[in-house]
C-alpha positions in Angstrom: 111.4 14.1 97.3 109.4 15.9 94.4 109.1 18.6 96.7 112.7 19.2 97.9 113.9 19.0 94.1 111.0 21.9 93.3 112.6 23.8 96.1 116.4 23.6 95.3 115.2 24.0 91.6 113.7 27.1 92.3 116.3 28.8 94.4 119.1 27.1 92.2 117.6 29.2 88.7 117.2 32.1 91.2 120.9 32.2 92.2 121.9 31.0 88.9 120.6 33.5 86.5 121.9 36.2 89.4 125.3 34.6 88.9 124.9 35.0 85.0 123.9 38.7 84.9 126.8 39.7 87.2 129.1 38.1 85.3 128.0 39.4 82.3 128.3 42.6 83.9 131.7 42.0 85.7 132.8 41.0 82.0 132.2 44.4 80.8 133.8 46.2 83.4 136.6 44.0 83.2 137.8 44.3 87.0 140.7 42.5 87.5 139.2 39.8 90.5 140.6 36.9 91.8 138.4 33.7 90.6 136.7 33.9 94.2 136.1 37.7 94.3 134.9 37.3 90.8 131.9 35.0 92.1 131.0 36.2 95.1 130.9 40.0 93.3 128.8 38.2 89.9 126.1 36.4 92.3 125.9 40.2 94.2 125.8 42.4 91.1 123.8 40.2 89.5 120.9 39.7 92.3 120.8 43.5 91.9 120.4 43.4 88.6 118.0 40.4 88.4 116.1 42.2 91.5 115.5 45.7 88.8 114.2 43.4 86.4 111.7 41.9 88.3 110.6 45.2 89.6 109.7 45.8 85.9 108.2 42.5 85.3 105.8 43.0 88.3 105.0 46.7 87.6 103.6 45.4 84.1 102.3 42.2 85.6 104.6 40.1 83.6 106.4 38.4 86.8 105.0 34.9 85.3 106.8 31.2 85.5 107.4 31.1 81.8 109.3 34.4 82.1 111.2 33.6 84.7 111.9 30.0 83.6 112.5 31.4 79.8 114.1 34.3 80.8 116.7 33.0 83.4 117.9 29.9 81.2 119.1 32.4 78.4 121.1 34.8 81.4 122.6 31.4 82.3 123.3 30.1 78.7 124.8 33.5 77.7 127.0 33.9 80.6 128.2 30.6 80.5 128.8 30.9 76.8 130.7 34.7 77.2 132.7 32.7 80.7 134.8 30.4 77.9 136.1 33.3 76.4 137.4 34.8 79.5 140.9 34.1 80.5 141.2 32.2 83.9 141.2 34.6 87.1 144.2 34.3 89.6 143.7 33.0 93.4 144.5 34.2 96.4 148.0 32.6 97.7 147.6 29.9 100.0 147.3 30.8 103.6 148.2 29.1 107.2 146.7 25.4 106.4 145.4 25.0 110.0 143.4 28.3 109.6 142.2 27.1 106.6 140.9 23.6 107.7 139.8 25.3 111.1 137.6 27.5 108.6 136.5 24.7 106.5 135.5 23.1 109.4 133.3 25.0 111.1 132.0 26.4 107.9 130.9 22.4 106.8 129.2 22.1 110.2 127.3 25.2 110.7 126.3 25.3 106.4 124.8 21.8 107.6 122.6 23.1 110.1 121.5 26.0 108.4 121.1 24.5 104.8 118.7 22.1 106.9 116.9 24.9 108.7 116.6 26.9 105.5 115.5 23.3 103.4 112.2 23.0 106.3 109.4 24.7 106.2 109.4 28.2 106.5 108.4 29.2 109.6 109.7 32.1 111.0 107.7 35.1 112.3 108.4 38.0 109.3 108.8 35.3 106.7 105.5 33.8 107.1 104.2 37.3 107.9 105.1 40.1 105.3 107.9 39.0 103.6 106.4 35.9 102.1 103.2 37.5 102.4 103.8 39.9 100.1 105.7 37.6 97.8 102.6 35.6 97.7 100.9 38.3 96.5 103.2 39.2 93.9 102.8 35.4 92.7 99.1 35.5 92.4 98.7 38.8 90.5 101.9 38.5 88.5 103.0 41.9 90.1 102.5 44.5 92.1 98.9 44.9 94.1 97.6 48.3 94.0 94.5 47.9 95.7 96.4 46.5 99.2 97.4 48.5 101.7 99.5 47.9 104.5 102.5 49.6 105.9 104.8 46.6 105.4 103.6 46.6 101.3 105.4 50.1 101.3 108.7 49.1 102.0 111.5 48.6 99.6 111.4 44.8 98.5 114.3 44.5 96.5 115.3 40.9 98.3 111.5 40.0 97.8 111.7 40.4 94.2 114.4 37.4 94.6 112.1 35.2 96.5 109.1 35.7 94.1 111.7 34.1 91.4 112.1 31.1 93.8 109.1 31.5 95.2 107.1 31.0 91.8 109.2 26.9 91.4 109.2 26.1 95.6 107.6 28.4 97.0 108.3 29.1 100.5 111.5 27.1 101.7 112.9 28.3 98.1 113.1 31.9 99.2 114.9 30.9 102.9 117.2 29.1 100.4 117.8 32.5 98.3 118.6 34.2 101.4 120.8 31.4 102.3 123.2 32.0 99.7 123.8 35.2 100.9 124.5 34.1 104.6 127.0 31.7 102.7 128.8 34.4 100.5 129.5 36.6 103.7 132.0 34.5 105.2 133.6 34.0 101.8 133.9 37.8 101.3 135.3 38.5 104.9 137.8 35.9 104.1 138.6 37.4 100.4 138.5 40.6 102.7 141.7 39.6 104.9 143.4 37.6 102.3 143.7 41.0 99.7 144.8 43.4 102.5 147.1 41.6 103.8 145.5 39.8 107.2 144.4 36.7 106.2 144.7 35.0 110.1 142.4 37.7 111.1 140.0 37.4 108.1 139.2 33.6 108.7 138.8 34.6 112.6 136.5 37.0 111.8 134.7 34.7 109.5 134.7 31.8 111.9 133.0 34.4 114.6 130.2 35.9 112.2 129.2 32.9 110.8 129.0 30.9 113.9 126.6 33.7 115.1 123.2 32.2 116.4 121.4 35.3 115.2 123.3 35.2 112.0 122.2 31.4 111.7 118.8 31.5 111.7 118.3 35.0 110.2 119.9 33.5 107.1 118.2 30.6 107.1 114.7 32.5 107.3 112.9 34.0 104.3 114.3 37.6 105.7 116.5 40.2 104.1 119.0 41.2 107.0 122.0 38.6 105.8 121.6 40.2 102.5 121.8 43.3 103.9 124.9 42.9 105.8 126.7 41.1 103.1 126.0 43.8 100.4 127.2 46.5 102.9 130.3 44.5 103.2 130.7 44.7 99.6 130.3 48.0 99.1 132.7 48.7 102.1 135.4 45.8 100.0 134.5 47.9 96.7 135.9 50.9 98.1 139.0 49.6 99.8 139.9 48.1 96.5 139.0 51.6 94.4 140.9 53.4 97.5 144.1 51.6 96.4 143.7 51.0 92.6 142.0 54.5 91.4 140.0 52.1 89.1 136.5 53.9 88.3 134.8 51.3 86.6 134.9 49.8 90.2 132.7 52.9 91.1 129.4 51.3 88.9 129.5 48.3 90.8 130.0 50.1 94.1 126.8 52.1 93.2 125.0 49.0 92.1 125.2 47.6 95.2 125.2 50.5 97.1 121.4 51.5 95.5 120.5 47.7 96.5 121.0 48.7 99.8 118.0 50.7 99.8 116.1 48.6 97.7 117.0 45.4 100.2 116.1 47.4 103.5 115.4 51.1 104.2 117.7 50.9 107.5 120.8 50.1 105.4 120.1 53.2 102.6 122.3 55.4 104.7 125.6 53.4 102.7 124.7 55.5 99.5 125.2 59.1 101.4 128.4 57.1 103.5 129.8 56.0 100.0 129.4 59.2 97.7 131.2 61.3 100.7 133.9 59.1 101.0 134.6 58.9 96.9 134.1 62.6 97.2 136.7 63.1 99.4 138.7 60.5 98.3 138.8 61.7 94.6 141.6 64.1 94.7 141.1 64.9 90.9 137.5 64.5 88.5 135.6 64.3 91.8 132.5 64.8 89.4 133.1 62.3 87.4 133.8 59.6 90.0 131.0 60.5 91.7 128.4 60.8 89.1 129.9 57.1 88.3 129.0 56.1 91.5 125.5 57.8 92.1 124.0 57.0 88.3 123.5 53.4 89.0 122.7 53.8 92.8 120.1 56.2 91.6 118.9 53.4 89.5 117.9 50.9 92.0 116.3 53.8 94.6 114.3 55.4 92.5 112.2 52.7 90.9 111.3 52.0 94.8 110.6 55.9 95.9 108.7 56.8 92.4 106.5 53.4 93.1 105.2 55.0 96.3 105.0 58.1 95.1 102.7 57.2 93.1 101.1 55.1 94.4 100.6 56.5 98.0 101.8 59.8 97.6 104.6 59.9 100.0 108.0 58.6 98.4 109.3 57.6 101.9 106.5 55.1 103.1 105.9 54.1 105.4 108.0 56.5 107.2 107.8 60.6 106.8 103.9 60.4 106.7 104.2 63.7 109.2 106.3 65.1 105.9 104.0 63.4 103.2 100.3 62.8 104.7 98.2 60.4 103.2 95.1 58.2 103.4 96.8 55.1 103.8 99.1 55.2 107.2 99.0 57.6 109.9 101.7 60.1 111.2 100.7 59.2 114.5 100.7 55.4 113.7 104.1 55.8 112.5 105.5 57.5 116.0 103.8 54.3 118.2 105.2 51.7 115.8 108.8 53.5 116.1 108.3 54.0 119.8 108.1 50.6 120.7 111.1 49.6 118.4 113.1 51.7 120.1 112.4 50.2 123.7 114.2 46.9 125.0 111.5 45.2 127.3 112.1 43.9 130.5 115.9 45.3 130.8 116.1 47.4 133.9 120.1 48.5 134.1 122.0 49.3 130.8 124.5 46.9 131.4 122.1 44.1 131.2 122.0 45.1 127.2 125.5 43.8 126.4 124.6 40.8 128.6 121.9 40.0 126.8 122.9 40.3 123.3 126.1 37.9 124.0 124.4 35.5 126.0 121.0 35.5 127.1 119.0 36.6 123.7 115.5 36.6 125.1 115.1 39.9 125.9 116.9 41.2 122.6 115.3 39.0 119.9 118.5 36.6 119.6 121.4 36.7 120.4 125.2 37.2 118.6 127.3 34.8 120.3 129.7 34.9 123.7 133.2 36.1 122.1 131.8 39.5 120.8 131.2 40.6 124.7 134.9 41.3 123.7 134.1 44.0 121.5 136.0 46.7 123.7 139.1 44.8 122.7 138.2 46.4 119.0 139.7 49.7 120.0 142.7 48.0 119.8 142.4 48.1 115.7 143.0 51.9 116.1 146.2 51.7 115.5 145.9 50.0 112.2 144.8 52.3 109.1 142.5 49.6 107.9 141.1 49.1 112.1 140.2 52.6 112.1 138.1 52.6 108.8 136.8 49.2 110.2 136.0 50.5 113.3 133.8 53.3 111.6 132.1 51.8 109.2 130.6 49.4 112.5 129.6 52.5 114.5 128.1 53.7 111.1 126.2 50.4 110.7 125.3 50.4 114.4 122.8 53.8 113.8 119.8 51.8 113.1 120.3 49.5 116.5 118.9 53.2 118.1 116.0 52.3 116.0 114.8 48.8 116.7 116.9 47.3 119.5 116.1 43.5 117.8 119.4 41.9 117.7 118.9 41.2 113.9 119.8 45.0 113.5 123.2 44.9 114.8 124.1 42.1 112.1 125.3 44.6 109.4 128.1 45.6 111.7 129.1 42.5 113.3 131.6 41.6 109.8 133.4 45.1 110.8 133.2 44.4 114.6 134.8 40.7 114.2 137.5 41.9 112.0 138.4 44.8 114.4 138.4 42.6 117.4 141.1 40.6 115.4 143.3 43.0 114.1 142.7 43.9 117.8 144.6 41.0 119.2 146.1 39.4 116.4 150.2 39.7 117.7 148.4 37.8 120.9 150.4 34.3 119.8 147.0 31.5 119.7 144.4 33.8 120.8 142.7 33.9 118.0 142.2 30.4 116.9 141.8 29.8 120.4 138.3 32.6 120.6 137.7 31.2 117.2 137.3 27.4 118.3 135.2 28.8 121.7 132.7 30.6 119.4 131.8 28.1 117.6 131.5 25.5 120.2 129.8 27.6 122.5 127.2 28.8 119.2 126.8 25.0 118.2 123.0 24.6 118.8 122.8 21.8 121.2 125.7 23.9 123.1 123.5 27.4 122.8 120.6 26.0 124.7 122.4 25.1 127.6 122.7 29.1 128.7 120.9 30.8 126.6 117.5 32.1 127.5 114.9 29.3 126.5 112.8 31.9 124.5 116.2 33.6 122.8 115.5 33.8 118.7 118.1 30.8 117.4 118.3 27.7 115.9 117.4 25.4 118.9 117.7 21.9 117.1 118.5 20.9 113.2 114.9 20.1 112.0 116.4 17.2 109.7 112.8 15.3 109.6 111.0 18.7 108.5 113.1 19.2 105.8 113.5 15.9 104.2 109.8 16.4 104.4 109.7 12.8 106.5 107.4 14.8 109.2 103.9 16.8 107.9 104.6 20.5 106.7 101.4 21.1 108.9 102.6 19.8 111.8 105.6 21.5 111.7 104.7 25.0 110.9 101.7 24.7 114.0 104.7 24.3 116.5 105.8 27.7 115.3 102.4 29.6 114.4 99.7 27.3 116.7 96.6 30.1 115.0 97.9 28.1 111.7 95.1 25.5 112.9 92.5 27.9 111.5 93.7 27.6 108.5 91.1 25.8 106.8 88.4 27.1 108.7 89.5 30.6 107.3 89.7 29.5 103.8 87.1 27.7 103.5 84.5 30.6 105.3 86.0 33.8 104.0 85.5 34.5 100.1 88.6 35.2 98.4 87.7 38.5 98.3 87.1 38.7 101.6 88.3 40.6 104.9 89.7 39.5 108.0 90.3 42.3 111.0 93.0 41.1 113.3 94.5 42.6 116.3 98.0 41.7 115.6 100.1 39.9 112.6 99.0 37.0 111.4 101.2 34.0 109.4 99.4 35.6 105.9 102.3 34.1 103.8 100.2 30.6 104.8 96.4 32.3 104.9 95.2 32.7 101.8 93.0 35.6 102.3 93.2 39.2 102.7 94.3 40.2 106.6 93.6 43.5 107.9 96.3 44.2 110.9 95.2 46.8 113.4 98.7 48.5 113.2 99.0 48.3 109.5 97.1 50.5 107.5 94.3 53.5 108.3 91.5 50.4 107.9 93.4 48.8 110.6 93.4 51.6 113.1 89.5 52.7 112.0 88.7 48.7 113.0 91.0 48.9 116.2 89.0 51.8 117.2 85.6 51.0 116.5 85.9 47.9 118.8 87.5 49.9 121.2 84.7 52.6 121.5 82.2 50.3 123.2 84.4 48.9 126.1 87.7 50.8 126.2 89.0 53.0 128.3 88.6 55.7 125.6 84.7 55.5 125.3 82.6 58.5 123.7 81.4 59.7 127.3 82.0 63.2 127.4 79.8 66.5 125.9 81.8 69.9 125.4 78.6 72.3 124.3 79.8 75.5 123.4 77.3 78.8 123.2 77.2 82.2 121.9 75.6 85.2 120.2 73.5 84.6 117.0 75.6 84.5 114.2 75.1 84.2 110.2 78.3 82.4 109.0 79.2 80.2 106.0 81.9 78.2 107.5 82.8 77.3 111.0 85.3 75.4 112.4 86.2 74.3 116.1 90.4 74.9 116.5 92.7 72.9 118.8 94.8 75.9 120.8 96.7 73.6 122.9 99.3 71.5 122.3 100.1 67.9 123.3 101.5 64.3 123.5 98.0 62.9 123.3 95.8 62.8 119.5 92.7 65.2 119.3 89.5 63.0 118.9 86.1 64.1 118.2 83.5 61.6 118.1 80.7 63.9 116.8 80.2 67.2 115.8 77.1 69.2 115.8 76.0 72.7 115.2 73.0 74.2 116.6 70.7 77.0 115.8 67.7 78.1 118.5 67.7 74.6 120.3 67.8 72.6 116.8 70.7 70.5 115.2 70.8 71.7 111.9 70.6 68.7 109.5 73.4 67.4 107.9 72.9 67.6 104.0 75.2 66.2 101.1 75.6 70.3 100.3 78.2 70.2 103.2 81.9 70.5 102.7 83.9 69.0 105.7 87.7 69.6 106.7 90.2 69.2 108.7 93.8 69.2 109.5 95.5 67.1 109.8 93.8 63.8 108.3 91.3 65.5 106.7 90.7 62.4 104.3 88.5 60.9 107.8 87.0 64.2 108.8 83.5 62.1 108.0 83.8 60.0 110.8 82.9 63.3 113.3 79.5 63.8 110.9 78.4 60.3 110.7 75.9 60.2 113.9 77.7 56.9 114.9 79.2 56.8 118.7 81.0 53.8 117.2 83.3 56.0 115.2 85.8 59.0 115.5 87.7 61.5 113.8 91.3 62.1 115.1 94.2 64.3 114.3 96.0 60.7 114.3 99.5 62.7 115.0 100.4 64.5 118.4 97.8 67.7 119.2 99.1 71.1 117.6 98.1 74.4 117.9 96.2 75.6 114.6 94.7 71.5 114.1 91.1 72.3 113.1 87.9 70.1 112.2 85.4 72.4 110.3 82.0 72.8 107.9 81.4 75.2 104.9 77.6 74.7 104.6 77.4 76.0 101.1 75.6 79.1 102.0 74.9 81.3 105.3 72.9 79.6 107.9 72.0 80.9 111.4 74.3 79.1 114.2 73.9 79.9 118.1 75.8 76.6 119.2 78.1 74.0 119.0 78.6 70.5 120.5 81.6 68.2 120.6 81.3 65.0 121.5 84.0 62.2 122.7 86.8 61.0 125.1 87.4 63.7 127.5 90.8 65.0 126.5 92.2 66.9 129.5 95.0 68.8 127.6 92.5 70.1 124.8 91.6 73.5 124.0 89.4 74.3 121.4 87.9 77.5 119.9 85.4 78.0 118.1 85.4 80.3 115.1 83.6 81.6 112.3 84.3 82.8 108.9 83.6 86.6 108.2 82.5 88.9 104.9 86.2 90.6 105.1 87.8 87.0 104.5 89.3 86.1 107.8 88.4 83.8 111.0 87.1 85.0 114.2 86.3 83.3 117.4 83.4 83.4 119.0 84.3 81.0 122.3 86.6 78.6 124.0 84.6 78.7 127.2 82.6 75.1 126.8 79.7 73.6 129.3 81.6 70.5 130.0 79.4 66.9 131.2 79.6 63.6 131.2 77.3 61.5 129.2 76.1 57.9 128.9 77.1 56.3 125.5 74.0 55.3 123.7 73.1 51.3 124.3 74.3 49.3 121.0 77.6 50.6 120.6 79.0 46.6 119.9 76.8 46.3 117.4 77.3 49.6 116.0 81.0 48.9 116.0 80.4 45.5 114.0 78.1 47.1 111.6 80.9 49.6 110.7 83.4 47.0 110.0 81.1 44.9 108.1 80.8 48.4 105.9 83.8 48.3 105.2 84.2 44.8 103.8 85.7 42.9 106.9 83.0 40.6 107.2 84.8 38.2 109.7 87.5 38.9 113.4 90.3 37.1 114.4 91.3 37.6 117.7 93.4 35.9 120.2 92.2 34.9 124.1 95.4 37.2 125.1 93.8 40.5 123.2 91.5 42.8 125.2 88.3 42.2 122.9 88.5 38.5 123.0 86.9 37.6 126.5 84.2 40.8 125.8 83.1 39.2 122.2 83.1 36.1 124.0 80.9 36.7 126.7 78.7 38.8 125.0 78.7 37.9 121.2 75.0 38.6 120.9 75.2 42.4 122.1 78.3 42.0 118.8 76.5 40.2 116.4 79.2 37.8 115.6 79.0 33.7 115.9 82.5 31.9 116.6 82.9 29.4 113.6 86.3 27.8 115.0 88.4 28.5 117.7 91.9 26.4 118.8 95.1 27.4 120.3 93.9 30.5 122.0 92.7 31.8 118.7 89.2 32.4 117.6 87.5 33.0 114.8 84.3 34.9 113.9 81.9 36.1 111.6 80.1 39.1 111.4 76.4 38.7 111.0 
């Protein structure tokens, strides 16, 4: 019981000192709301507000219980103390009392389930991965971590800044209850939504149909940041309806508020501010400036704290995208194109009508599913001939763009609110059609329902874990139904220093590890560990000799130069220059370059087979890997070493007195060679160098049954192993 109350407590001051700066906030503006528009709009405004605060908090490592305990019971005192002087707000009129109780209803049942889901352990994949994972980090440095590096760190975490409030009081089931709320408001604001243009049958349909979504459900109850998301971009889109018709430019501030929140909640949504300031452009007949510097001031002010932290920090503004536009040390440009690549890509679907089939019904191959009634969505063409359908209908497609980009079902979720609410202005003159699609969604979405034709692997809320979150059944036993490598918990913690590495082939539950775990996908480290293990007994092995002669020359500098380009990356395991049948000896008086990812040129020079310098981005013409040897020397020949590349073409060239390049060749000896004995070792060695002293790897991962069958050739002893996991150290 102690630990449920820590939980509610935590998300409960969260939400609560939210509430209190938006009011505060709505109080200045003095926006004419109705008492329910007035909350939902206070908890919104505010969570943006308390979100830039604790982005200050953590960039002066300040983001510390007292603070946040201090800090949120005076918001909470003050707003309630300024709320007595405030007249009282109007309400909506009453609307159709069956819709209303159908509403209530469905709303009681499904809050029920989801409270309860959200209440039990967290256990979802990307909450105990990198949202809590960084949150947890946050926690134990009282801010932002400089020294950590991983693509998912890069990312905006405006929503994250919420849960490390929550997170600091009950810790991991606190933030699912943060995002919670938001899953709760949406309904409410669709329903506002209806009520206030003048469809309020179609508003609670719409309501009923989004809410009742099984993707929806246990997004919302998860430590994730996609119901936030949606809901704020409803908002904005309410915000501007209401400005459209009342001319009312205060309303612009808050639209921008929320509107910058976008960005700062989820990169994929930040297209809202360029949507927003275009349509108050064009909307704003007269002052256009004004409006729109009203709108873009405080949207500026919750991007920028976000895109100056990685510039910064990283150099690129943008991480952990645009690395092609902003390279760095920290994430590759070619890294960057895989991981997008494989968003893009539904697995398994052959036909594209198995798409809507899936994301209605079946859920497996989509990552969840939205529900049966919205394979109805052509019916929302219907809304064109409404004024509000049309804008409705657009806003959807708009919200729809970043589907292209990850085909997960989570990423549709932003435009199901518009797509449910066009479907019902759709067919609303269709006498009991609506209640009557209304009622069969959430029946057919009603968990026990769900399973009975959904696929058995589809992302949803399969059963309400009541026993999990009264906490009657062990937190352990619960999360190792969800993540089984969670076994190794202890094992890990109690082998690896706190200081110490891990080197993992894929994502690991880090919100629950407490150590440092180095992804192979996430970071430069990642990929240089990925491809040390994979030199020894991959199918990219160092096994091929380009050897490249010519005249006697007296240069400088040299440099070999890619001439082709190509899909593939441009590797070069190692790089050697000859003079009269002699490798000339590398001394510390060398300068190395290349381009691109000239921060790993080193890797080419370091007379290990175990290692490799790549371009790390797609083969260009003009990519080049080169020496300046700090004064003349005498060269006659040049050797590259590596995977045989078939589409390469390099050249090599020399640097003359009269301050250009000139080739000398692209006409190599070309053979095969026999990597040197030791590579495994070699390969463990390197990673120990760099400070990951242990691997976890799963039996389904193409190094596990190699270090398994040979771990003496590795040097690595298995401490633990369970669930198909195992776990080793590096001697």
């Amino acid at each position: 019981m102690a630990e449920i109350l820590r939980i509610l407590f935590g998300a409960g001051l969260t939400l609560a000192t939210a509430w209190g700066l938006g009011s505060l906030l709505l109080r200045r503006l003095h926006v004419p709301f109705t008492r329910l528009e007035a909350a939902l709009f206070s908890f919104l405004a505010g969570s943006a507000c308390l979100s830039f605060f604790t982005f200050l908090l953590c960039t002066v490592h300040q983001a510390r219980r007292g603070v946040f305990l201090w800090g949120g019971a005076a918001v909470i005192l003050w707003a309630a103390w300024q709320a007595r002087k405030d007249p009282p707000r109007k309400n909506f009129p009453a609307g159709s009392r069956m819709w209303t109780t159908l509403f209530y209803l469905v709303f009681s049942a499904f809050f029920f389930v989801y409270f309860m889901t959200a209440l039990a352990p967290e256990a979802s994949p990307d909450g105990m991965g990198y949202h809590l994972g960084n949150v947890s980090r946050y926690y134990h440095n009282h801010g932002f971590v400089w020294s950590y590096h991983s693509m998912y760190s890069y990312l905006s975490h405006g929503m994250e800044l919420l849960f490390l409030m929550a997170f600091t009081f009950g810790r991991h089931s606190a933030a699912a209850m943060t995002h919670l709320a938001f899953q709760t408001a949406l309904p409410f604001l669709i329903l506002c939504y209806g009520r206030r243009f003048g469809f309020p049958k179609v508003g609670l349909f719409a309501a009923i149909l989004t809410y009742a979504s099984p993707v929806i459900g246990l997004d919302g109850a998860s430590a994730y940041n996609d119901l936030t998301a949606a809901t704020l971009v409803f908002a904005v889109f309410y915000l501007l309806q209401v400005w459209d018709e009342d001319r009312d430019d205060k309303l612009l501030i808050l639209i921008g508020l929320l509107a910058g929140f976008c960005y700062a909640v989820k990169y994929t949504i930040g297209l809202v501010i360029p949507v927003t300031v275009i349509y108050v452009w064009w909307r704003s007949r007269e002052r256009r400036w004004r409006a729109t510097s009203a709108l873009v001031l405080p949207a500026l002010a919750m991007v920028l704290p976000w895109v100056i932290r990685n510039w910064i920090w990283l150099g690129n503004p943008l991480a952990p995208f645009f690395n092609r536009w902003f390279p760095n040390p920290y994430y590759h440009a070619g890294m960057e194109a895989i991981y997008m690549e494989g968003l893009r890509h539904y697995t398994g679907i052959k036909h594209f009508w198995e798409i809507p089939v899936q994301l209605t019904l079946g859920g497996g191959l989509t990552g969840g599913l939205l529900g049966p009634v919205f394979l109805l969505a052509p019916l929302a063409l219907l809304a064109l001939r409404h004024r509000h359908g049309r804008r409705l209908l657009i806003a959807a497609l708009v919200l729809a763009v970043p589907a292209y980009l990850n085909t997960g079902a989570r990423f549709l979720i932003p435009s199901l609110p518009f797509l449910a609410l066009s479907i019902g202005l759709g067919v609303a003159h269709t006498r009991g059609l609506l209640p009557a699609l209304a009622i069969f969604q959430a029946i057919a979405c009603w968990p026990p329902v769900l399973s009975t034709y959904c696929d058995p692997y589809a992302w949803r809320i399969a059963k309400v874990p009541i026993r999990a979150a009264l906490r009657k059944e062990p937190e352990m036993d619960y999360l190792l139904r969800h993540a089984p490598d969670l076994v190794l918990k202890n094992a890990i913690e109690l082998n690896v220093p706190r200081n110490g590495k891990i080197f993992s082939f894929s994502t690991r539950p880090e919100a629950r590890i407490d150590r440092h775990i180095v992804a192979s996908y996430e970071s430069t480290l990642g990929n240089f560990c990925y491809d040390a293990m994979l030199a020894p007994i991959g199918g990219e092995r160092p096994n091929h000799r380009q050897r490249f002669r010519f005249l006697p020359v007296d240069a400088r500098r040299v440099r070999v130069v890619q001439a082709a380009s190509a899909a593939v990356f441009w590797t070069v395991t190692e790089l050697r220059v000859y003079s009269a049948g002699r490798e000339l000896p590398r001394t510390p008086e060398w300068r190395l370059s290349a381009s691109p990812n000239g921060w790993e040129v080193q890797l080419a020079f370091d007379n290990s087979y175990a290692t490799r310098w790549s371009t790390w981005q797609a083969m260009s013409a003009g990519d080049f890997i080169g020496i300046d040897f700090g004064r003349p020397r005498r060269l006659d020949e040049l050797v590259l070493e590596g995977m045989h590349i078939r589409e390469s073409h390099p050249q090599v060239e020399v640097w003359t007195d009269v301050g250009r390049w000139v080739p000398l060749t692209d006409t190599a000896e070309e053979a095969d060679i026999d990597p040197p004995v030791g590579m495994r070792r070699a390969a463990a060695l390197e990673l120990k160098a760099r400070g990951i002293d242990f691997i976890l790897v799963s039996d389904a991962e193409f190094a596990s049954a190699d270090l398994r069958k040979y771990p003496g050739y590795w040097g690595v002893t298995e401490i633990a192993s369970a669930n198909g996991t195992r776990f080793y150290r590096i001697d």
